[in-house]
C-alpha positions as CSV (number, residue, x, y, z in Angstrom):
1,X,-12.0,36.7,12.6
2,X,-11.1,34.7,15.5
3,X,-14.4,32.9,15.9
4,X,-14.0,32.2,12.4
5,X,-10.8,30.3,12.4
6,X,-11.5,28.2,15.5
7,X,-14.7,27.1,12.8
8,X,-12.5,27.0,10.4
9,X,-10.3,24.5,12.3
10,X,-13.1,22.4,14.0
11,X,-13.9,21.5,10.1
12,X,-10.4,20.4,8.7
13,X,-10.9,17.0,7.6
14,X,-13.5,16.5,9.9
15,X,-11.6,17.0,13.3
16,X,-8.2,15.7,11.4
17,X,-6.5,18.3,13.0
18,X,-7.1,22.5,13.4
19,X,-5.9,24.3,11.0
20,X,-3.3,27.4,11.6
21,X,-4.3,30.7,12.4
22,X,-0.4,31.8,11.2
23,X,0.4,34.6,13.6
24,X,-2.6,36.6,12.2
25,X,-2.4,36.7,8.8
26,X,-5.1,37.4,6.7
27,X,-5.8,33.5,5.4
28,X,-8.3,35.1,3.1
29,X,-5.3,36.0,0.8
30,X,-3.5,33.7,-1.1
31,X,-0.4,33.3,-1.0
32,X,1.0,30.6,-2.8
33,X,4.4,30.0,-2.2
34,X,3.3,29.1,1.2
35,X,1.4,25.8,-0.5
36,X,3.9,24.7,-2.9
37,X,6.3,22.0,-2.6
38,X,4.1,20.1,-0.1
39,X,2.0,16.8,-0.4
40,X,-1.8,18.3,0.7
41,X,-4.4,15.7,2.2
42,X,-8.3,15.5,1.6
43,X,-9.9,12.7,3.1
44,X,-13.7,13.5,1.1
45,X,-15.3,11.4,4.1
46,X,-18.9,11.1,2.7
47,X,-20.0,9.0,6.0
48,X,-20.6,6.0,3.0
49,X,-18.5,3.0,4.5
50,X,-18.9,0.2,2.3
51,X,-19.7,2.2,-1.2
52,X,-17.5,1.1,-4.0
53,X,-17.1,4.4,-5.1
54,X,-14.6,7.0,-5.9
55,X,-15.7,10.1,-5.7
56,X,-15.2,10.0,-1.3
57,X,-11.7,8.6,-1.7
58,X,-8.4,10.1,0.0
59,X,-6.7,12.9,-2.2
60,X,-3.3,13.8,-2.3
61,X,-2.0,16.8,-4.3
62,X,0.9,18.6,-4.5
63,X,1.6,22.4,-6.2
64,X,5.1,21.9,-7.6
65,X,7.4,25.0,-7.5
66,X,7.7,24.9,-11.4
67,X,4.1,24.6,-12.1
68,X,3.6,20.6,-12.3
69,X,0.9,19.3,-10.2
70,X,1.3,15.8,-8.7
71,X,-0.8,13.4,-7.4
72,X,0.1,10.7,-4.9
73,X,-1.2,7.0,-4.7
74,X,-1.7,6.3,-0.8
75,X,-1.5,2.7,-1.0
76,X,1.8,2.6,-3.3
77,X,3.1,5.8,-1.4
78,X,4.2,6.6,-5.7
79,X,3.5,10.0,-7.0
80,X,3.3,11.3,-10.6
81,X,2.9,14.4,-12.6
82,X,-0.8,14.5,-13.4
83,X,-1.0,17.9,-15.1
84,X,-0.1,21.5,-14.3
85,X,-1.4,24.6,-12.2
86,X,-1.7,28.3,-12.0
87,X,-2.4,30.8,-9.9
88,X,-4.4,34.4,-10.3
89,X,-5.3,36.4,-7.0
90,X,-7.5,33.7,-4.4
91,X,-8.2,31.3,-7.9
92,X,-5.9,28.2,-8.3
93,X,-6.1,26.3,-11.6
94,X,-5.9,23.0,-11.7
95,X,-5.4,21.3,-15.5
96,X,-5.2,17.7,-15.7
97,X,-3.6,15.9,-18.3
98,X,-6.6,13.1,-18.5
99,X,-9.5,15.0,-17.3
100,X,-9.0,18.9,-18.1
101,X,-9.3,21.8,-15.9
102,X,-10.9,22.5,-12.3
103,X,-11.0,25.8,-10.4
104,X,-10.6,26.2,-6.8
105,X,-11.5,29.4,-5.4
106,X,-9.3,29.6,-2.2
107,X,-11.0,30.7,0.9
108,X,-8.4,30.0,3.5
109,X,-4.7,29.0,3.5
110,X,-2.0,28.8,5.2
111,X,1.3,27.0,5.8
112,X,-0.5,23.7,6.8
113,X,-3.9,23.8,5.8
114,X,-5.9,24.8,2.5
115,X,-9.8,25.4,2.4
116,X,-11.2,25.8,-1.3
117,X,-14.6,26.0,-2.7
118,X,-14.8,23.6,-6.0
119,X,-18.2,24.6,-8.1
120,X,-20.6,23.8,-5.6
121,X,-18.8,22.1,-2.6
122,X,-15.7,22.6,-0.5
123,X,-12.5,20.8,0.5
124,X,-10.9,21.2,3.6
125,X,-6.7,19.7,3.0
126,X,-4.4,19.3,5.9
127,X,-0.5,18.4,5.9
128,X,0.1,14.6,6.5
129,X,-2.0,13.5,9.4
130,X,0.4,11.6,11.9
131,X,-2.9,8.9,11.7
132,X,-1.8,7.7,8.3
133,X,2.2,8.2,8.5
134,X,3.6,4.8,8.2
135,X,0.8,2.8,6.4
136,X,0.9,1.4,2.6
137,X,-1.7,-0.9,1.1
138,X,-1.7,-3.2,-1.9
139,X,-4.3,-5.7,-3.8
140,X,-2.1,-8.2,-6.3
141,X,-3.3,-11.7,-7.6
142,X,-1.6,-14.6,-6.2
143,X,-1.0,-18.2,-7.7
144,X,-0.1,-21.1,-5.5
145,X,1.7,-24.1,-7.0
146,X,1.2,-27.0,-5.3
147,X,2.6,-30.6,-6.1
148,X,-0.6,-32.2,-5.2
149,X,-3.9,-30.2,-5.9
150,X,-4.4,-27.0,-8.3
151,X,-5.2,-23.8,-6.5
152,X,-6.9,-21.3,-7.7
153,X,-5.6,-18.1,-8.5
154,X,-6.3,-15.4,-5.7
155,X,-6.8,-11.8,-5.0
156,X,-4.0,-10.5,-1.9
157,X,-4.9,-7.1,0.0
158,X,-2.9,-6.0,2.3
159,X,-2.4,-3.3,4.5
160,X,1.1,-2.7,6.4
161,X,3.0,-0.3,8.0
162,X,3.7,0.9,11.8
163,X,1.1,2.7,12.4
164,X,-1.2,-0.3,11.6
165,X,-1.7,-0.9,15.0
166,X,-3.9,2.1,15.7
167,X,-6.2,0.9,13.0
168,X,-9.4,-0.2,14.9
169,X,-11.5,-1.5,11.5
170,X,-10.7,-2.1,8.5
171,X,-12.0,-3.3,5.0
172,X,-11.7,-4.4,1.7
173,X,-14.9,-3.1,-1.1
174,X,-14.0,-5.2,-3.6
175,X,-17.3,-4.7,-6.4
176,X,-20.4,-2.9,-5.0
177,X,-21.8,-5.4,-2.5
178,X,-18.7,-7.3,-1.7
179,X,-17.5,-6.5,0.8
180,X,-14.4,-8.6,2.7
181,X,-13.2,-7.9,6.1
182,X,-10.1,-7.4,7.5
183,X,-8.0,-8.9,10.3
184,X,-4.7,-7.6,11.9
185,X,-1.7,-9.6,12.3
186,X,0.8,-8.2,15.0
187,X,3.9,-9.7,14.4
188,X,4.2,-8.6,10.4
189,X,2.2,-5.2,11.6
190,X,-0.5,-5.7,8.5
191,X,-4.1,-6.4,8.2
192,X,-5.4,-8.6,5.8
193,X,-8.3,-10.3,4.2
194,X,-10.2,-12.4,6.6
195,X,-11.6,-14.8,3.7
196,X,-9.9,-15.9,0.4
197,X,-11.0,-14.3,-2.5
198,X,-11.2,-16.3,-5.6
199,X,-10.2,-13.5,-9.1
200,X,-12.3,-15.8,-11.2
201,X,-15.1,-13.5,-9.1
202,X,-14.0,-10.5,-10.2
203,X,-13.1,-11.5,-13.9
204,X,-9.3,-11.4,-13.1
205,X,-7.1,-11.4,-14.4
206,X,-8.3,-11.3,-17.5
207,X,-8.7,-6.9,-16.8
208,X,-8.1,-4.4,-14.2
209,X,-9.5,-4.4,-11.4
210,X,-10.0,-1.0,-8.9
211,X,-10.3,-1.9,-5.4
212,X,-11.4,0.2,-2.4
213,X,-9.9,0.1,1.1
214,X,-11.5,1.0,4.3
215,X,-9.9,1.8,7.6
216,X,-10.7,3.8,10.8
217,X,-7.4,5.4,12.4
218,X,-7.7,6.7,15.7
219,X,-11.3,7.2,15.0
220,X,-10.8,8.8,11.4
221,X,-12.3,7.1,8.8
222,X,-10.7,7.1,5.8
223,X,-11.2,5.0,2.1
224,X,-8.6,5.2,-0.6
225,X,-7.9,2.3,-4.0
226,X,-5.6,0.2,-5.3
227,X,-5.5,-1.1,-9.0
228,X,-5.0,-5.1,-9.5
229,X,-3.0,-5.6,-12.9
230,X,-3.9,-8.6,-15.6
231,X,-0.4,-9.7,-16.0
232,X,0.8,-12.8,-13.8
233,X,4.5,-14.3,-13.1
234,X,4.6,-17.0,-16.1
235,X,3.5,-20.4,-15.7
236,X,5.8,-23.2,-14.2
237,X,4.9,-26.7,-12.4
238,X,5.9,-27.5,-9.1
239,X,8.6,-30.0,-10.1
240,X,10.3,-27.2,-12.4
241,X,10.7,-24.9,-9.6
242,X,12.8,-27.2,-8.3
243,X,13.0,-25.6,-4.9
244,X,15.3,-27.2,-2.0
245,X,16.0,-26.1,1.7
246,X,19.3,-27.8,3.5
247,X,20.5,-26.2,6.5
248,X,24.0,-26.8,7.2
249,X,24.7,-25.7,11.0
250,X,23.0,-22.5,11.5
251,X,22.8,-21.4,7.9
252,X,19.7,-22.3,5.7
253,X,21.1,-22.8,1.8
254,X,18.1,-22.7,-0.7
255,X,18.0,-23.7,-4.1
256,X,15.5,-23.2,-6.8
257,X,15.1,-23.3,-10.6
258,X,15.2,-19.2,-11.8
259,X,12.6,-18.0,-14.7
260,X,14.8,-17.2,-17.9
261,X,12.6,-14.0,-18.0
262,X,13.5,-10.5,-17.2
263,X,11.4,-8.8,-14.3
264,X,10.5,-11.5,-12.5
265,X,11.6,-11.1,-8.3
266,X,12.4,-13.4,-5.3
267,X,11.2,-13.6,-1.8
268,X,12.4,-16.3,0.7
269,X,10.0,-16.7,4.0
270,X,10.9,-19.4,6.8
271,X,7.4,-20.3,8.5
272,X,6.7,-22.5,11.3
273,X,5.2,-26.3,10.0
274,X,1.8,-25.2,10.1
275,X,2.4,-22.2,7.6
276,X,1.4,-19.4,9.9
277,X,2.0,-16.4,7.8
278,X,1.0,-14.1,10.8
279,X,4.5,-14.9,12.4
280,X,7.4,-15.8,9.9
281,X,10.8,-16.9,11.3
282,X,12.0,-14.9,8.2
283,X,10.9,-12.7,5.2
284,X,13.6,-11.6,2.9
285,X,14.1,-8.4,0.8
286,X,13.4,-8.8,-3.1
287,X,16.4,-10.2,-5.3
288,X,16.5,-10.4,-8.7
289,X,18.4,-12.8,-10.8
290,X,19.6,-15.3,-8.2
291,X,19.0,-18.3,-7.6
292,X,20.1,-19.8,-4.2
293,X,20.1,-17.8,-0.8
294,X,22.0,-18.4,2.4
295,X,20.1,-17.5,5.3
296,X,21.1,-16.8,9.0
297,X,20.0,-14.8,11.8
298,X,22.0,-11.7,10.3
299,X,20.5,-11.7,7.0
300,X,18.7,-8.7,6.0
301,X,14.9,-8.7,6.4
302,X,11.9,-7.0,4.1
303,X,10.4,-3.6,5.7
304,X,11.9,-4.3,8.8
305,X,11.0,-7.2,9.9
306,X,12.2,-9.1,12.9
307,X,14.7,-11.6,11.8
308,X,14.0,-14.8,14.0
309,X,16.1,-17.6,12.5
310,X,17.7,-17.8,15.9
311,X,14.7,-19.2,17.6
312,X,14.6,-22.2,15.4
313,X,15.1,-25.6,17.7
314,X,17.0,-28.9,16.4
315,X,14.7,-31.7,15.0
316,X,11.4,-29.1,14.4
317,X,9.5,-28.8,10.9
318,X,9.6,-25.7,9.1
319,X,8.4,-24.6,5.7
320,X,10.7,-22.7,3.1
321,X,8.0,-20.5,1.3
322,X,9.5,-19.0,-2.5
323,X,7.5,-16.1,-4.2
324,X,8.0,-15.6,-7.7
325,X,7.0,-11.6,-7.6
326,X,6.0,-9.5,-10.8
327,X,6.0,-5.6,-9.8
328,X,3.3,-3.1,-10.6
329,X,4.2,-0.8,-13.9
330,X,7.2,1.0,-13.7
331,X,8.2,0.1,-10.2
332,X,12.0,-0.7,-9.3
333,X,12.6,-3.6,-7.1
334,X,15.3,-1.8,-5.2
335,X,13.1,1.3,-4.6
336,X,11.7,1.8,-0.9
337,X,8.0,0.8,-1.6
338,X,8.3,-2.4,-4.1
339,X,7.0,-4.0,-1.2
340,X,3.7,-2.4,-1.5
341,X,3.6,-2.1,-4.9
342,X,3.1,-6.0,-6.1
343,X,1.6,-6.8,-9.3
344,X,1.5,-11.2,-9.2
345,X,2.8,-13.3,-6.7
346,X,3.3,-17.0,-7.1
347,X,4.9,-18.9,-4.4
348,X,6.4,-22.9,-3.8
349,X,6.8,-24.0,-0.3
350,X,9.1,-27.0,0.8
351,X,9.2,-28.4,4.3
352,X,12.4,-29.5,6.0
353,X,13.7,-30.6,9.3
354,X,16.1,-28.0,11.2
355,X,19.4,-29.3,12.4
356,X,21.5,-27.5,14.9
């Protein structure tokens, strides 16, 4: 039994971590209580990198104590009641809502790890592997308005979070063939698309649109989605934004024109003249229904960024970038992860001259 555990452990999520042997219990026999109430991972590694796929992608479960499975989106970190489950002798039930009923025939558990046969193949699910603590992604369409040249309308991914900087390769499947490369930015701890992607490419945003990331932690490969939405922040010219930037001593007072619509979010950044988005001054939290912001080195940043207005010297040109931010579905501004969970983004910049 021994000989069989350390196996059993060596094949967790292909080396994620080894599995328990719980103080020698028999992990043969379900026991269920010991599962519920906790999110359980399944990476489905298929060794197929750049396959636009979804069959190989990340899985998150979790057996709710009243009988309510949930399922977890990585990228959003949002979870949701996607059916039910039940439980007889070493057989767990699964019935989703959308796509019916699957049977797992348990064949080892334990407090932090869950091996199941499912018809012909098995799964192998861990607890939360410290590799992918700390990291959200998101893909969102972004409009630029500029005063002088139209722009066309973009696809943003991103992937952020602490842990970003153990990430040694990452990627963005965007259609099967197309596939965009990634690049890490220290400062904001993210990694994003090395190229621009055009939507008119993927025939956004006139539908939805399923993306697939890629991204080797630590050596542990790992591919999970992200869903771009059709809607976009309404349209509005550059000259009806209306957006100003005065600093008066060492506090930075901007101005802009609000939409009249509900549901529609603010972000200020402060970048250096040459628009480096890789190292902001500044990136505020989301508002909502406001329409001027005082800045200083005190005011609160998004996610935790570094606020840097200090380091702004007397006679310099900045940039005062404004997003106009439509949130995915159901998402609340003030919740933890509306960050990560952007729908349309459509930003003004304005340049201006610091003055101590």
């Amino acid at each position: 039994m021994k000989i069989l555990k350390w196996m059993l452990g060596t094949m967790c999520l292909c080396g994620m971590i080894s599995c328990s042997d719980d103080n020698g219990r028999d992990d043969t026999i379900l026991e269920m209580h010991r599962l519920t109430g906790k999110y359980w991972y399944c990476t489905n590694w298929a060794n197929n990198k750049e396959g636009y796929t979804t069959d190989d992608l990340l899985e998150i479960l979790k057996f709710g104590e009243d009988g309510k499975l949930w399922r977890m989106d990585f990228g959003g970190k949002i979870d949701e009641v996607v059916g039910s489950w039940t439980s007889d002798n070493n057989v767990i039930t699964l019935n989703y809502t959308e796509s019916g009923e699957e049977k797992w025939n348990v064949l080892h558990s334990g407090e932090d790890y869950l091996h199941v046969k499912v018809n012909k193949g098995e799964r192998n699910f861990v607890l939360e592997p410290r590799y992918l603590q700390n990291l959200a992604a998101d893909a969102f369409l972004i409009q630029e308005i500029s005063k002088t040249e139209e722009v066309p309308l973009r696809v943003g991914v991103e992937i952020t979070g602490a842990n970003t900087v153990n990430i040694g390769d990452a990627e963005v499947i965007l259609a099967k063939g197309q596939v965009v490369p990634m690049v890490y930015k220290s400062r904001t701890k993210s990694w994003n698309a090395r190229d621009v992607i055009e939507a008119n490419h993927l025939g956004l945003p006139g539908e939805e649109r399923l993306v697939v990331f890629y991204i080797n932690a630590g050596g542990n490969p790992v591919k999970f989605s992200d869903r771009i939405y059709a809607g976009e922040v309404p349209s509005k010219s550059f000259d009806a934004f209306q957006l100003n930037a005065i600093n008066k001593g060492q506090v930075l007072e901007v101005s802009w024109n609000a939409f009249a619509q509900a549901g529609i979010y603010y972000r200020v950044e402060v970048l250096n003249g040459n628009m480096d988005t890789s190292n902001p001054y500044f990136v505020s939290v989301l508002y909502d229904n406001i329409s001027t912001l005082s800045i200083t080195k005190d005011t609160k940043t998004n996610n935790d960024l570094p606020n840097r207005m200090g380091e702004l010297k007397n006679g310099m040109n900045y940039v005062v970038r404004l997003s106009a931010i439509v949130l995915e579905p159901g998402m609340d501004y003030n919740h933890k992860y509306s960050y990560t969970n952007l729908q349309s983004v459509t930003f003004v910049k304005r340049a201006f001259v610091w003055e101590d």
